[in-house]
Wavefront OBJ file of the C-alpha trace (Angstrom):
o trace
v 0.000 0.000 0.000
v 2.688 2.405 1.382
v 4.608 1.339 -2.002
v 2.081 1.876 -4.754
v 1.256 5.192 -2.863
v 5.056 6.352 -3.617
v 4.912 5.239 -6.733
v 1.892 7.304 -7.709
v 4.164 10.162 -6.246
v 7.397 9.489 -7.554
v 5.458 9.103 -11.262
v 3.880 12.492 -10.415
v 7.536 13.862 -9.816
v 8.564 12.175 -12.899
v 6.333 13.934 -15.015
v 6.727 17.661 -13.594
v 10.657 17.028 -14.165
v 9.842 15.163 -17.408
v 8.028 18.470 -17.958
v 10.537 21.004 -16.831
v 13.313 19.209 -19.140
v 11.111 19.770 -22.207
v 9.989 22.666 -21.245
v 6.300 21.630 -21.575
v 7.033 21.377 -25.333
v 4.221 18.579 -25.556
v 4.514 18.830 -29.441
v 8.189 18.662 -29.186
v 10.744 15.651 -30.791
v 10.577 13.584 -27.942
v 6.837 13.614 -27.130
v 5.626 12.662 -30.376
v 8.526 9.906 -30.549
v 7.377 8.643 -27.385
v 3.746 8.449 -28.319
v 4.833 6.898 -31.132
v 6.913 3.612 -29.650
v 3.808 3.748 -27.198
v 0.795 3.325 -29.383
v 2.266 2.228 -33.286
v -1.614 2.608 -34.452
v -1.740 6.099 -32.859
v -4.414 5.602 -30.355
v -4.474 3.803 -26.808
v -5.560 0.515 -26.722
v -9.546 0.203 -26.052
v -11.105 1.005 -22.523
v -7.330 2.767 -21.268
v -7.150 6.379 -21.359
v -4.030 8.442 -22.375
v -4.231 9.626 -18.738
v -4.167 6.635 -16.822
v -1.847 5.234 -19.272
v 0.728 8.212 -18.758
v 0.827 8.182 -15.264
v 1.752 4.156 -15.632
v 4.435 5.253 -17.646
v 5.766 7.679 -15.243
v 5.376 5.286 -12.382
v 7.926 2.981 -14.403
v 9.812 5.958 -15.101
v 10.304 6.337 -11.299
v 10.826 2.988 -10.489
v 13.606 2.725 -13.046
v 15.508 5.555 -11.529
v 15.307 4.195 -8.109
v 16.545 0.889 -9.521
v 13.323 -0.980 -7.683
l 1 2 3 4 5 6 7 8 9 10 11 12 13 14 15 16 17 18 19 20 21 22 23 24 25 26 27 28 29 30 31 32 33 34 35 36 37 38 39 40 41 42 43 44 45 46 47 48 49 50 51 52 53 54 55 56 57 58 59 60 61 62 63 64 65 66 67 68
């Protein structure tokens, strides 16, 4: 419990600083590069939103880091 609960912060952290570093550019190289190797047919697959999905992805993001 204590665990997911960091994670959920840690993948909020991740995307602020994710953020920062791109300077909110959401339209920028990287953004569309990682939407890209995320969803290949351009769209999320059905009944996930982008949302949900992102945070997921920041969650690993954090996790990563921390080497967990």
């Amino acid at each position: 419990m204590i665990r997911a609960t960091l994670d959920v912060f840690g993948g909020l952290y991740e995307m602020l600083r994710m953020g920062v570093i791109s300077r909110f550019k959401l339209r920028g190289e990287y953004w569309a590069w990682r939407t890209h190797t995320a969803f290949p047919d351009g769209d999320p697959p059905t009944g996930h939103s982008k949302p949900r999905l992102a945070l997921e992805y920041f969650m690993w993001a954090h996790r990563i880091r921390k080497l967990r």
